[in-house]
mmCIF file of the N, C-alpha and C atoms, coordinates in Angstrom:
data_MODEL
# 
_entry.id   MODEL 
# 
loop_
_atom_site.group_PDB 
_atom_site.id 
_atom_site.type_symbol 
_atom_site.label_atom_id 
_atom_site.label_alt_id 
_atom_site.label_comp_id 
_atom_site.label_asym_id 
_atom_site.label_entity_id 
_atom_site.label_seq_id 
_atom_site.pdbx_PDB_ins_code 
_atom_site.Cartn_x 
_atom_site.Cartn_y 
_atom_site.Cartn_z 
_atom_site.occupancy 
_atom_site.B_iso_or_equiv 
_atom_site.pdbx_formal_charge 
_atom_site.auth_seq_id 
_atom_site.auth_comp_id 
_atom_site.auth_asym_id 
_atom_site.auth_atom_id 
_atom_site.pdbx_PDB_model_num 
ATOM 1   N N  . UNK A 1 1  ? 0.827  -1.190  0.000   1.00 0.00 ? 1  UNK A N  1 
ATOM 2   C CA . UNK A 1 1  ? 0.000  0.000   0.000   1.00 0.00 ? 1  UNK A CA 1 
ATOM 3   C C  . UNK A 1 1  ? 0.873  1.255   0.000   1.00 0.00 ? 1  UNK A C  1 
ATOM 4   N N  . UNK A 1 2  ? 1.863  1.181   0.783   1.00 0.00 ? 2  UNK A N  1 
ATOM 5   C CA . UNK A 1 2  ? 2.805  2.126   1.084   1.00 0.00 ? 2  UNK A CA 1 
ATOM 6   C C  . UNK A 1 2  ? 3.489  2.846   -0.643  1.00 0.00 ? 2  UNK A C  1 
ATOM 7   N N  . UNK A 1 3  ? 3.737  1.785   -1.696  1.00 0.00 ? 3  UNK A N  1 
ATOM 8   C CA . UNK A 1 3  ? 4.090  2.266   -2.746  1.00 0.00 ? 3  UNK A CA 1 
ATOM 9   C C  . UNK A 1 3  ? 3.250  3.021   -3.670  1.00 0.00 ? 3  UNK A C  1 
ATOM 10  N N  . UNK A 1 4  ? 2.038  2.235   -3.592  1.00 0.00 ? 4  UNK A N  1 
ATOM 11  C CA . UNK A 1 4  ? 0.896  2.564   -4.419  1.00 0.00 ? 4  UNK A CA 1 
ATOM 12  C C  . UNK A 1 4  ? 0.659  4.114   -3.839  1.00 0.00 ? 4  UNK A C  1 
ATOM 13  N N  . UNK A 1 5  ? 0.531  4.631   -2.938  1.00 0.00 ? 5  UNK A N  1 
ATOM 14  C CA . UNK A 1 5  ? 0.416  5.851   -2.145  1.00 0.00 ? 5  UNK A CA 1 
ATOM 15  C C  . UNK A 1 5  ? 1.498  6.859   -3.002  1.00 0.00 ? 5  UNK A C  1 
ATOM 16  N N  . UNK A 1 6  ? 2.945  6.293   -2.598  1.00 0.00 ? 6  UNK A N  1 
ATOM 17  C CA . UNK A 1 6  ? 3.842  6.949   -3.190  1.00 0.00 ? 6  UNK A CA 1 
ATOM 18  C C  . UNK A 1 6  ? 3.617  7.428   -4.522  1.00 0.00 ? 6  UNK A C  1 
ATOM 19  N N  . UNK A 1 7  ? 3.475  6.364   -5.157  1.00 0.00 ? 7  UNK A N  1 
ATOM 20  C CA . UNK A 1 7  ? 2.983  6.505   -6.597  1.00 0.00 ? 7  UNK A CA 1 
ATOM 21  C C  . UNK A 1 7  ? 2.822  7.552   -6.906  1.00 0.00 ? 7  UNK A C  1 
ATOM 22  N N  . UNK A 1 8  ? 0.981  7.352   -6.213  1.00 0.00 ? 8  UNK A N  1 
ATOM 23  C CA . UNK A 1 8  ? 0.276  9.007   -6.691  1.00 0.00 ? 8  UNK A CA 1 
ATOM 24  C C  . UNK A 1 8  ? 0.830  10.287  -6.127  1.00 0.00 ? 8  UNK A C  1 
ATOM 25  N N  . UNK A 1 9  ? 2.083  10.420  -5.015  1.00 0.00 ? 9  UNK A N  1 
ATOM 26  C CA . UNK A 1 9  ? 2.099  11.667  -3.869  1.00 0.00 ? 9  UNK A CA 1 
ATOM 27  C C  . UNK A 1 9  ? 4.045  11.947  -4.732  1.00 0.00 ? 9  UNK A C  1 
ATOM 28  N N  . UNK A 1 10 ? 4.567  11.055  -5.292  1.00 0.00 ? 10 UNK A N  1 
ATOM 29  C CA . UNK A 1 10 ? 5.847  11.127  -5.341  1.00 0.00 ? 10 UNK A CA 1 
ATOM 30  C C  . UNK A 1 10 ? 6.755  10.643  -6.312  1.00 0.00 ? 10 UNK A C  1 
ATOM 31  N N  . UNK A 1 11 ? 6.218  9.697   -6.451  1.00 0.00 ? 11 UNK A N  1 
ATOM 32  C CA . UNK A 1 11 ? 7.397  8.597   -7.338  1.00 0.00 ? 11 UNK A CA 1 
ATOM 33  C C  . UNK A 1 11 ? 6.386  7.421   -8.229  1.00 0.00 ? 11 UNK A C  1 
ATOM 34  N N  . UNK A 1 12 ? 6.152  7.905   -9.118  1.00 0.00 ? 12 UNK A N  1 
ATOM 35  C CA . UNK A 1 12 ? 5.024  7.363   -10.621 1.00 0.00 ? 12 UNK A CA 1 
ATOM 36  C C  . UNK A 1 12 ? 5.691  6.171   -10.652 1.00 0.00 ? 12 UNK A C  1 
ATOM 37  N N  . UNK A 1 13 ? 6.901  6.089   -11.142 1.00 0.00 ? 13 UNK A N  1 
ATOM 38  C CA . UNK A 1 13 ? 7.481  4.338   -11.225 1.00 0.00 ? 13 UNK A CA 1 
ATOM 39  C C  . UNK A 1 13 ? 6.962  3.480   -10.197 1.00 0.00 ? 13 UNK A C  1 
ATOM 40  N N  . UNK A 1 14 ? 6.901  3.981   -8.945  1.00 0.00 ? 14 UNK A N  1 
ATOM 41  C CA . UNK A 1 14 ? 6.713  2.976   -7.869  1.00 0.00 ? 14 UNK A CA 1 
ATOM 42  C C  . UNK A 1 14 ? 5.285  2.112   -8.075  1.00 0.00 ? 14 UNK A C  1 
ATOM 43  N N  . UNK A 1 15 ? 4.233  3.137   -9.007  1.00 0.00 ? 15 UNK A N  1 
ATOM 44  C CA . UNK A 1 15 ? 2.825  2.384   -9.125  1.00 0.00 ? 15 UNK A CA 1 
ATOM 45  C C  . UNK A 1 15 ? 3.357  1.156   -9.401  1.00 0.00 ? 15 UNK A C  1 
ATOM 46  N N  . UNK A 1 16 ? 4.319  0.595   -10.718 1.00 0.00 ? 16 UNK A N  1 
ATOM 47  C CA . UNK A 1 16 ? 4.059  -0.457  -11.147 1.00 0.00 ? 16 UNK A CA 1 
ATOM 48  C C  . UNK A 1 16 ? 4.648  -1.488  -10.076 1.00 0.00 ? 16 UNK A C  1 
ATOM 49  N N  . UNK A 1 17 ? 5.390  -1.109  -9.306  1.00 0.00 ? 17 UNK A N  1 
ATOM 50  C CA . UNK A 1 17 ? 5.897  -2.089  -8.347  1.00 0.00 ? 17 UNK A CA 1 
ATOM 51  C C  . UNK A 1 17 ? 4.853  -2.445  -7.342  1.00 0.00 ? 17 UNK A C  1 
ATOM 52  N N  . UNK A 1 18 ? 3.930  -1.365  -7.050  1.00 0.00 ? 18 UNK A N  1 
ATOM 53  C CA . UNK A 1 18 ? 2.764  -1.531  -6.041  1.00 0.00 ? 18 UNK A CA 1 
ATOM 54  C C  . UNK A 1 18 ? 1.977  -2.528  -6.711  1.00 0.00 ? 18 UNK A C  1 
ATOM 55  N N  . UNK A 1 19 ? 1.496  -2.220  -8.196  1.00 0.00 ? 19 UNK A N  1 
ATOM 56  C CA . UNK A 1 19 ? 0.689  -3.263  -8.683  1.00 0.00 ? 19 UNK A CA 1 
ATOM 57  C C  . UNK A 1 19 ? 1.338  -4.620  -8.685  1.00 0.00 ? 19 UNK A C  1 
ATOM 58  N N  . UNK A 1 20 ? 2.356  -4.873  -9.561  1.00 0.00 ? 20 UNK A N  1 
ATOM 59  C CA . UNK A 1 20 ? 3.091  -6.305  -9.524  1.00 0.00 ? 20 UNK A CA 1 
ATOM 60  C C  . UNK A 1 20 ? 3.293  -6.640  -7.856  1.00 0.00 ? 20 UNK A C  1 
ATOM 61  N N  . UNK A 1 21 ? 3.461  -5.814  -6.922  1.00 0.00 ? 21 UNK A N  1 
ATOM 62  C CA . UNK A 1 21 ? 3.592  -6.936  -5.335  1.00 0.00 ? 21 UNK A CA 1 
ATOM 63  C C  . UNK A 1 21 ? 2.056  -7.025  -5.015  1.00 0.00 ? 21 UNK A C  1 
ATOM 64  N N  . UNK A 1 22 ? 1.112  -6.241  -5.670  1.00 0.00 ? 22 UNK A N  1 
ATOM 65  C CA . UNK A 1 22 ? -0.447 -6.262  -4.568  1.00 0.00 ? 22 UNK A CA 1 
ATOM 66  C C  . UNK A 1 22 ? -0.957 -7.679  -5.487  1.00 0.00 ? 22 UNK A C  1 
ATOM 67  N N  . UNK A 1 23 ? -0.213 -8.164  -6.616  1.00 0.00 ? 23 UNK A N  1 
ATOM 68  C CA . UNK A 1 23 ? -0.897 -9.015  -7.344  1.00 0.00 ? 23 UNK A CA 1 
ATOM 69  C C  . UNK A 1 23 ? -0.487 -10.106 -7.105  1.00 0.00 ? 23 UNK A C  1 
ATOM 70  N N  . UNK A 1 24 ? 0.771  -10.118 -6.592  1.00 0.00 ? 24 UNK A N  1 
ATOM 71  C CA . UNK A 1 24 ? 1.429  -11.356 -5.954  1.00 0.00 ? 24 UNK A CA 1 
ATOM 72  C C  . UNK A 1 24 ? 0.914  -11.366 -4.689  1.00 0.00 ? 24 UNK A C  1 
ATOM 73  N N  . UNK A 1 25 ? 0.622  -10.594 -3.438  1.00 0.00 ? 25 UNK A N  1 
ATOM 74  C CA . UNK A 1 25 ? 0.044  -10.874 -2.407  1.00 0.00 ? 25 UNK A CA 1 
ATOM 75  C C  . UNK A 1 25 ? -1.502 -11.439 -2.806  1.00 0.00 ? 25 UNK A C  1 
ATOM 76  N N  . UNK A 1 26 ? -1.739 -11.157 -3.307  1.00 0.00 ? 26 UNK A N  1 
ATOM 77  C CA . UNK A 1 26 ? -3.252 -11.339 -3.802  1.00 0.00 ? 26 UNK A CA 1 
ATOM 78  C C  . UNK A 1 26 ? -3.448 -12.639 -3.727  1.00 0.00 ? 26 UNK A C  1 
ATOM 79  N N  . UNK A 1 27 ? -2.419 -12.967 -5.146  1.00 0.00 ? 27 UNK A N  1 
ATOM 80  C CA . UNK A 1 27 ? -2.355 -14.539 -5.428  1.00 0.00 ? 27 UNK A CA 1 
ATOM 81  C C  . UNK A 1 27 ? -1.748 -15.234 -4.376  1.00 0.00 ? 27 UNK A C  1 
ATOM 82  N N  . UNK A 1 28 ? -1.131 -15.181 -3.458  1.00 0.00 ? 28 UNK A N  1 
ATOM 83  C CA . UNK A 1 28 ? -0.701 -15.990 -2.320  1.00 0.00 ? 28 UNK A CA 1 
ATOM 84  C C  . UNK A 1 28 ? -1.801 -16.109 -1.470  1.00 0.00 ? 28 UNK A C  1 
ATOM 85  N N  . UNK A 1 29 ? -2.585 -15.348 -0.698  1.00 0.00 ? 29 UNK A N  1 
ATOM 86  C CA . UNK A 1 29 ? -4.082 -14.932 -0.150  1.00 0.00 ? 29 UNK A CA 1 
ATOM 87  C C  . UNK A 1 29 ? -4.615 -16.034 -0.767  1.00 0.00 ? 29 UNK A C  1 
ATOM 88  N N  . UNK A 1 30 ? -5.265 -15.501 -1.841  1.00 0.00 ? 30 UNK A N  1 
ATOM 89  C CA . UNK A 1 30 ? -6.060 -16.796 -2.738  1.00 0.00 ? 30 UNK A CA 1 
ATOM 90  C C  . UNK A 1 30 ? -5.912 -18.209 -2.469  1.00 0.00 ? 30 UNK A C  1 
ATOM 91  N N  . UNK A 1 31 ? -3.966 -18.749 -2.363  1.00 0.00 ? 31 UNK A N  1 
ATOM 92  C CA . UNK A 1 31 ? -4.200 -19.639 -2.436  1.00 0.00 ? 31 UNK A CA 1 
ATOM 93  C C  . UNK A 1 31 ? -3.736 -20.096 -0.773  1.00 0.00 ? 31 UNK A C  1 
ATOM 94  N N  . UNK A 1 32 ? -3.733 -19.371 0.111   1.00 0.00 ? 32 UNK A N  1 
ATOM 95  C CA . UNK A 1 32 ? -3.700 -19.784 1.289   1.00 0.00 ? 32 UNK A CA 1 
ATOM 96  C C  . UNK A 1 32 ? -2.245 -19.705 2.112   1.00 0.00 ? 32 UNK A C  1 
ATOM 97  N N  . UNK A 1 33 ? -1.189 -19.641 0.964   1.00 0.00 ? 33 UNK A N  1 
ATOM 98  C CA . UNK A 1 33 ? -0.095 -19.328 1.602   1.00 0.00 ? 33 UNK A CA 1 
ATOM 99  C C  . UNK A 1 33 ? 0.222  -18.083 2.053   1.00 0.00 ? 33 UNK A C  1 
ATOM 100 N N  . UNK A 1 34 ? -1.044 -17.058 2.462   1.00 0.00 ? 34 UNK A N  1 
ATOM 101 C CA . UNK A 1 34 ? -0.200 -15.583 3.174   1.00 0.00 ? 34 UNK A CA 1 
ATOM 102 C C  . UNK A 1 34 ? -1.504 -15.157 3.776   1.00 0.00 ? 34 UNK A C  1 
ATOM 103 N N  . UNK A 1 35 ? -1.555 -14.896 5.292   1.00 0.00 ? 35 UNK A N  1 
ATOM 104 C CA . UNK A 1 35 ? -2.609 -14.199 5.753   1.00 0.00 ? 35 UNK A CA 1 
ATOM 105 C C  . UNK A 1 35 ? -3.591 -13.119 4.908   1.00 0.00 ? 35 UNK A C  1 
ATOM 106 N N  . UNK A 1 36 ? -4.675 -13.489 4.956   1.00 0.00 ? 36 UNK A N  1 
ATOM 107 C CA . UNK A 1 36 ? -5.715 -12.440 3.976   1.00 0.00 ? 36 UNK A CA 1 
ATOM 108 C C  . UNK A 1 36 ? -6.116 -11.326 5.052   1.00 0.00 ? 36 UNK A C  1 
ATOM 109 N N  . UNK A 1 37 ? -5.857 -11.282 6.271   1.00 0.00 ? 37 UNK A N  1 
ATOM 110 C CA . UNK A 1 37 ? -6.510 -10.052 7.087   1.00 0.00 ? 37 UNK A CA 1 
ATOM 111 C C  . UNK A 1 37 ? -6.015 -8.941  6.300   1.00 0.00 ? 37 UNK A C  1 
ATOM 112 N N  . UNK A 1 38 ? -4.949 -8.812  5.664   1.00 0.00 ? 38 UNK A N  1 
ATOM 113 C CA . UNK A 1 38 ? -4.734 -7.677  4.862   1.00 0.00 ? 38 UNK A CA 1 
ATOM 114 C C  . UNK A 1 38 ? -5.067 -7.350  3.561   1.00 0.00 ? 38 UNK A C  1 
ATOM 115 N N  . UNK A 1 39 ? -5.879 -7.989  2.985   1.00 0.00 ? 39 UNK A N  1 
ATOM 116 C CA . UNK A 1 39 ? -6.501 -7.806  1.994   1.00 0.00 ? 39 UNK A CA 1 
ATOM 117 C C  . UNK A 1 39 ? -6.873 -6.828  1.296   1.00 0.00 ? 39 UNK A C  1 
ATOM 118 N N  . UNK A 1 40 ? -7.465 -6.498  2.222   1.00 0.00 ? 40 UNK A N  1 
ATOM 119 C CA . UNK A 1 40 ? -8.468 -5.020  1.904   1.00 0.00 ? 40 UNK A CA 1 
ATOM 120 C C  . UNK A 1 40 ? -7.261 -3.980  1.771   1.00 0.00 ? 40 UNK A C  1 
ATOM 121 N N  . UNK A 1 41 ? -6.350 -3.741  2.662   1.00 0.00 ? 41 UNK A N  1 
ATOM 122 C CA . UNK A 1 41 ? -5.100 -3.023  2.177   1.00 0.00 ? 41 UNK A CA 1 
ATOM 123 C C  . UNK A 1 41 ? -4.312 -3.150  1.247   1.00 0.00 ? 41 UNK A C  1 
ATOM 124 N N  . UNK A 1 42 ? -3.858 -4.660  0.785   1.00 0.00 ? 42 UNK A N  1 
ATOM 125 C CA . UNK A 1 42 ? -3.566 -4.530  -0.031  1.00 0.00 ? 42 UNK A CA 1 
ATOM 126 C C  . UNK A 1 42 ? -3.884 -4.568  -1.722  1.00 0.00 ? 42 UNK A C  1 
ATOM 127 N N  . UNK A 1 43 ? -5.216 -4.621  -1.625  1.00 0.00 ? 43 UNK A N  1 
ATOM 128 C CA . UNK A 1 43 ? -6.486 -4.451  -2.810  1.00 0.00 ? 43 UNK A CA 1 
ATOM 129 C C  . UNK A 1 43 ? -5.738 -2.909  -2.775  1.00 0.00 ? 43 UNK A C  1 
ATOM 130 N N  . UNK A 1 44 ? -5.669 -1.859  -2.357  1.00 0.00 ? 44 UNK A N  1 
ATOM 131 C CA . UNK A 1 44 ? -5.906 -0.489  -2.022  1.00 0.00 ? 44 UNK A CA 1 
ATOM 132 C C  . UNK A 1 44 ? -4.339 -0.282  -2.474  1.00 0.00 ? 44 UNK A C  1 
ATOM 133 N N  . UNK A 1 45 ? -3.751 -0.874  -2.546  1.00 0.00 ? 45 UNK A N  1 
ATOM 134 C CA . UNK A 1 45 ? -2.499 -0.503  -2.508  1.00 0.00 ? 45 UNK A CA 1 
ATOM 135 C C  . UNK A 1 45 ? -2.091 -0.602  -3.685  1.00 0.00 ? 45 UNK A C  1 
ATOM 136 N N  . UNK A 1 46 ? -2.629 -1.788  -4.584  1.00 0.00 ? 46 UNK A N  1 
ATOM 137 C CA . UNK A 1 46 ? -2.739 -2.007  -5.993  1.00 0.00 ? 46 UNK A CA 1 
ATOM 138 C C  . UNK A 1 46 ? -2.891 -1.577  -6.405  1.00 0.00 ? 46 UNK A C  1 
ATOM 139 N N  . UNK A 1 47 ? -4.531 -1.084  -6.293  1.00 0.00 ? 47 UNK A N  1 
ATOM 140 C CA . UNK A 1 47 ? -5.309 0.230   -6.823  1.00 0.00 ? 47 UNK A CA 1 
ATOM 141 C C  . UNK A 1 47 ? -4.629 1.281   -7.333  1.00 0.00 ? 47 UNK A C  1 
ATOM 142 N N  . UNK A 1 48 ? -4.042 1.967   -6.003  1.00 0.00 ? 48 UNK A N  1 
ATOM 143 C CA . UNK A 1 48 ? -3.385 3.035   -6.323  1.00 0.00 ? 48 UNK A CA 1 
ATOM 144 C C  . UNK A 1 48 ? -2.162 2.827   -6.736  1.00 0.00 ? 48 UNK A C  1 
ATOM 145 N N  . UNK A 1 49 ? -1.216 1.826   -7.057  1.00 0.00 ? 49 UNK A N  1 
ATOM 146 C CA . UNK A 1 49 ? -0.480 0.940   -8.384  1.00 0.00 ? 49 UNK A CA 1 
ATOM 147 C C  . UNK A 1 49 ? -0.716 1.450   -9.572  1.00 0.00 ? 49 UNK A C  1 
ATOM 148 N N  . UNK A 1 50 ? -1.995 0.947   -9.748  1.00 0.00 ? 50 UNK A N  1 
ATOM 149 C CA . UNK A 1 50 ? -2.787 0.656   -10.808 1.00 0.00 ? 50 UNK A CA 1 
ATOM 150 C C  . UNK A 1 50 ? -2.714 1.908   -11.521 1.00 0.00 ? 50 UNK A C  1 
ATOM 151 N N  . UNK A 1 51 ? -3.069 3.277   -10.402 1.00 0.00 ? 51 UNK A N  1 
ATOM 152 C CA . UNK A 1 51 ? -3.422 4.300   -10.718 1.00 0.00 ? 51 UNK A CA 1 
ATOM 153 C C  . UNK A 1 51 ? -2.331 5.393   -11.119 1.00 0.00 ? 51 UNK A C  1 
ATOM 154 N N  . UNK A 1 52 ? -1.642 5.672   -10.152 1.00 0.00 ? 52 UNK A N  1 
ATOM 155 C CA . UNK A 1 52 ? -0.135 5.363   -10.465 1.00 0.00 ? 52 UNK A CA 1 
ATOM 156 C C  . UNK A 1 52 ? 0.486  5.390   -11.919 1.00 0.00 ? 52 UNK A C  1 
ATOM 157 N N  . UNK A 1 53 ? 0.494  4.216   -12.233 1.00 0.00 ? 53 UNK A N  1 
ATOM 158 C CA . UNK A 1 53 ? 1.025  3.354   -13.368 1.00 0.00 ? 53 UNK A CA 1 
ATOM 159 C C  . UNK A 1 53 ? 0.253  4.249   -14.570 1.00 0.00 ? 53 UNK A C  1 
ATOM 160 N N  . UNK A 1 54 ? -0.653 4.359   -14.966 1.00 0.00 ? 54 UNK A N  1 
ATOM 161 C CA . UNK A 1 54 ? -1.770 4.822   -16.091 1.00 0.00 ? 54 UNK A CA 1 
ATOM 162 C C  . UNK A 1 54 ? -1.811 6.916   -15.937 1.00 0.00 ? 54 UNK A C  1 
ATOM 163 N N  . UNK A 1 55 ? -1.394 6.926   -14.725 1.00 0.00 ? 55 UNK A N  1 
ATOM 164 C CA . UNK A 1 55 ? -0.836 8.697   -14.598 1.00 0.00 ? 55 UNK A CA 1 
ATOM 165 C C  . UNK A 1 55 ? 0.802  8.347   -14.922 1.00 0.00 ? 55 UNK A C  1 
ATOM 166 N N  . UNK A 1 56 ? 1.545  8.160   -14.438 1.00 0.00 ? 56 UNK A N  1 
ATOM 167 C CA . UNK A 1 56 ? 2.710  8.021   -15.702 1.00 0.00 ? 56 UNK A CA 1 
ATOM 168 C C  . UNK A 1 56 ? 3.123  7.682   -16.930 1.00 0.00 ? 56 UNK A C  1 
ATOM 169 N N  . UNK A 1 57 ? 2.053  6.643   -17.431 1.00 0.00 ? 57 UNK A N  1 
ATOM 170 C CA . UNK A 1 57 ? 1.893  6.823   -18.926 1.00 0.00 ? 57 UNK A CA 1 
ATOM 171 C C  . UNK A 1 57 ? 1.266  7.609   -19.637 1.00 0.00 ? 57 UNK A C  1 
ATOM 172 N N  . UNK A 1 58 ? 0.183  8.296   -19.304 1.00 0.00 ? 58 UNK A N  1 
ATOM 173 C CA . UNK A 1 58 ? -0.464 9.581   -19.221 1.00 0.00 ? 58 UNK A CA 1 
ATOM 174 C C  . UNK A 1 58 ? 0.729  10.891  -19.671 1.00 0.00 ? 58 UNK A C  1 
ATOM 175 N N  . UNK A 1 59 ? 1.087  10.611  -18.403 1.00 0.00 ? 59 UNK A N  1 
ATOM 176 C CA . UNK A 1 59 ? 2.641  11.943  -18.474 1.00 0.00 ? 59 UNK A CA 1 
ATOM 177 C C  . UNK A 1 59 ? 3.428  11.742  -19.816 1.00 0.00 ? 59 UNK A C  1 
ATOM 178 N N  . UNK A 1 60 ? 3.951  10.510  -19.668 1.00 0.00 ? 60 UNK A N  1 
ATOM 179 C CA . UNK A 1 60 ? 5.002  10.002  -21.052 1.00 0.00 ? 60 UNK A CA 1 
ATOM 180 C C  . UNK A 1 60 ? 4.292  10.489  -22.163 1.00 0.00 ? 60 UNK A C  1 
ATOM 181 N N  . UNK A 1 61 ? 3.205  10.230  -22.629 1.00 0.00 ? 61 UNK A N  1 
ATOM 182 C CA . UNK A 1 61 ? 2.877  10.211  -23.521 1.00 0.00 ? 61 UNK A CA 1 
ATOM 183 C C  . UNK A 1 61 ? 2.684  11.613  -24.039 1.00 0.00 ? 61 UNK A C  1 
ATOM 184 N N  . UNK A 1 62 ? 2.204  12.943  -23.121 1.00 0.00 ? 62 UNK A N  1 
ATOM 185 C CA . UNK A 1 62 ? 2.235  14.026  -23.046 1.00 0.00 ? 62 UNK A CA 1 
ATOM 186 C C  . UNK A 1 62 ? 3.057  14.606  -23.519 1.00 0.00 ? 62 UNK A C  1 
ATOM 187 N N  . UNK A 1 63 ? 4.084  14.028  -22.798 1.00 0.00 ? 63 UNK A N  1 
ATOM 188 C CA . UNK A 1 63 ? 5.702  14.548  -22.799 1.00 0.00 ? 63 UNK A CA 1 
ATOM 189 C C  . UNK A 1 63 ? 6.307  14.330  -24.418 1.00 0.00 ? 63 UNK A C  1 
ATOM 190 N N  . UNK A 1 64 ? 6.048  13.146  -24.703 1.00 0.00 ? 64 UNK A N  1 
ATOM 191 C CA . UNK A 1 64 ? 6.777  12.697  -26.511 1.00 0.00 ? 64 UNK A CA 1 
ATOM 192 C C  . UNK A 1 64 ? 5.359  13.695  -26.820 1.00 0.00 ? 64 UNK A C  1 
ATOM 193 N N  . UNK A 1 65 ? 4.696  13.865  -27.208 1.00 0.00 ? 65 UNK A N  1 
ATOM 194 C CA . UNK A 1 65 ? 3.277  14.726  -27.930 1.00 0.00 ? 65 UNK A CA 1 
ATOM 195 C C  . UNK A 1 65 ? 4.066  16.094  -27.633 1.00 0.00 ? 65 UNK A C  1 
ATOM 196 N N  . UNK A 1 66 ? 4.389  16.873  -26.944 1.00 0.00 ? 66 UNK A N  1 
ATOM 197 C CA . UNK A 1 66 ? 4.555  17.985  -26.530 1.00 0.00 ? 66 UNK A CA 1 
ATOM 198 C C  . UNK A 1 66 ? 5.916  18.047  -27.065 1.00 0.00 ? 66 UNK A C  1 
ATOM 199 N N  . UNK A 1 67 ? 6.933  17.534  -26.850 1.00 0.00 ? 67 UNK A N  1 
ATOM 200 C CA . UNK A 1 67 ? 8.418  17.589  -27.562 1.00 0.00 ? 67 UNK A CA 1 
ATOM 201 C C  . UNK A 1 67 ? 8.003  17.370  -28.815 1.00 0.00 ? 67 UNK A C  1 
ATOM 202 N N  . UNK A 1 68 ? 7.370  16.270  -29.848 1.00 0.00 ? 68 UNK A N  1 
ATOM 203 C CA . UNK A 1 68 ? 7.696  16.246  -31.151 1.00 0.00 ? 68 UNK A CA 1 
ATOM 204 C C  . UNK A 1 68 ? 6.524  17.841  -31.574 1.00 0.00 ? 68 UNK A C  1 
ATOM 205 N N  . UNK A 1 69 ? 5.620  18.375  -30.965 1.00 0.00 ? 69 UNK A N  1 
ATOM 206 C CA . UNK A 1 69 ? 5.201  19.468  -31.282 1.00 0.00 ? 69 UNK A CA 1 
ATOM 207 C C  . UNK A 1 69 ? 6.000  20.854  -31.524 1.00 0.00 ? 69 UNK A C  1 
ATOM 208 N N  . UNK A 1 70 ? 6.865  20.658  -30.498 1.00 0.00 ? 70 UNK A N  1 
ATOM 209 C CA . UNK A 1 70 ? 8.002  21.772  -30.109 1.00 0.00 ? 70 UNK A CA 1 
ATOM 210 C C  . UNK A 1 70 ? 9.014  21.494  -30.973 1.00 0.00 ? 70 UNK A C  1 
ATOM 211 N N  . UNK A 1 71 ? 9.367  20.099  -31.475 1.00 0.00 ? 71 UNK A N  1 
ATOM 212 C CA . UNK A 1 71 ? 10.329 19.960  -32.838 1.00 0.00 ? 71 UNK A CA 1 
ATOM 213 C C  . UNK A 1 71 ? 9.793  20.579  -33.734 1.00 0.00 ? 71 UNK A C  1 
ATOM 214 N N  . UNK A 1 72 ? 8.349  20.071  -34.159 1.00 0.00 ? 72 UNK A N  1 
ATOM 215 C CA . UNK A 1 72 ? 8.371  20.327  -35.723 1.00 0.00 ? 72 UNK A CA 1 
ATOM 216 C C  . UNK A 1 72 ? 8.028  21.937  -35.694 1.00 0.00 ? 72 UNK A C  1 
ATOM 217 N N  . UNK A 1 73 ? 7.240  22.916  -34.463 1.00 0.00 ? 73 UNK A N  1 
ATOM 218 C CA . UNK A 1 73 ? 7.394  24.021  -34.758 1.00 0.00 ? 73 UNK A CA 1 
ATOM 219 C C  . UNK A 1 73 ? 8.445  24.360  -35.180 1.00 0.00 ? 73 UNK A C  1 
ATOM 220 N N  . UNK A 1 74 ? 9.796  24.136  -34.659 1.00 0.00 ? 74 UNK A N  1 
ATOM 221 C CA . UNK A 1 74 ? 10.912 24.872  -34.263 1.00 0.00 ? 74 UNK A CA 1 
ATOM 222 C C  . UNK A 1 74 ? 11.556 24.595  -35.821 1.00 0.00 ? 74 UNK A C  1 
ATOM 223 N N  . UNK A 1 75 ? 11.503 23.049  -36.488 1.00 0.00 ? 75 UNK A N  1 
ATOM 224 C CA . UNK A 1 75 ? 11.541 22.957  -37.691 1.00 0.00 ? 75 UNK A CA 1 
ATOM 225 C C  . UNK A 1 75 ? 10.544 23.918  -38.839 1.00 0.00 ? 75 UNK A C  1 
ATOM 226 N N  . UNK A 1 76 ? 9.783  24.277  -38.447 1.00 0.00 ? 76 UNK A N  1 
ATOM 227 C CA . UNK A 1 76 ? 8.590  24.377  -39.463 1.00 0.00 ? 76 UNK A CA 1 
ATOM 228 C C  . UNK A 1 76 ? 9.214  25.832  -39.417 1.00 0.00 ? 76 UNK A C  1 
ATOM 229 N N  . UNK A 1 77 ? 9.649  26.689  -38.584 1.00 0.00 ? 77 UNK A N  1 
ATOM 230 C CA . UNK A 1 77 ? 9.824  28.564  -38.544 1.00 0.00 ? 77 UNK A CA 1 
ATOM 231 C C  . UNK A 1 77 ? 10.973 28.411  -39.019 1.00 0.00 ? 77 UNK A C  1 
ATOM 232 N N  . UNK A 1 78 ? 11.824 27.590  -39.315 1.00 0.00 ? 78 UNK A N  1 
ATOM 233 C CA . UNK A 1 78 ? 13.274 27.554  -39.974 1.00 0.00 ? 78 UNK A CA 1 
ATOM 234 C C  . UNK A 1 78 ? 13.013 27.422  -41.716 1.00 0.00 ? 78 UNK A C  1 
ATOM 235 N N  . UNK A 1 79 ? 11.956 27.520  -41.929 1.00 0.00 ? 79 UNK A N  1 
ATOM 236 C CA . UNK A 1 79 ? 11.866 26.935  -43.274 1.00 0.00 ? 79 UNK A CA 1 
ATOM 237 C C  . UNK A 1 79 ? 10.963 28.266  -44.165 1.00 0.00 ? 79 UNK A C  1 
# 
C-alpha cells in the first residue's frame, strides 16, 4: 500500500511495483499461503499501483506529444 500511495504523492514508477507486489500478495491470499486479514489493504495498494502506473503513462505520452510538437514548430519557422 505504502508504494501505491507513493505513486500518486511522489514517485510514478513505484505504481508499477505496487501493482506487480499487490498481485502477488493477492495470489498468495487466494491460495492460502499468506494471511488475507490484509486484503483489503492490499487491494488499495494495488489500486493506487494501478493508478499510479496509467498517470505516468499519461505523463510520457504528453511529454513525446509535446516535444515532437516543439520539434516540428521549431523545424517548421526555420523553413
Amino acid at each position: 500500500m505504502v508504494f501505491g500511495i507513493l505513486s500518486l504523492v511522489l514517485c510514478a514508477p513505484l505504481g508499477i511495483a505496487a501493482w506487480i507486489m499487490g498481485n502477488g500478495d493477492l495470489k498468495q491470499m487466494d491460495a492460502g499461503t499468506m494471511d488475507p486479514s490484509g486484503r483489503s489493504n492490499t487491494s488499495a495498494g494495488r489500486i493506487c499501483g494501478i493508478i499510479g502506473t496509467v498517470l505516468l503513462i499519461i505523463g510520457v505520452v504528453f511529454g513525446i506529444i509535446t516535444m515532437s510538437i516543439a520539434i516540428f514548430a521549431a523545424v517548421a519557422a526555420h523553413h
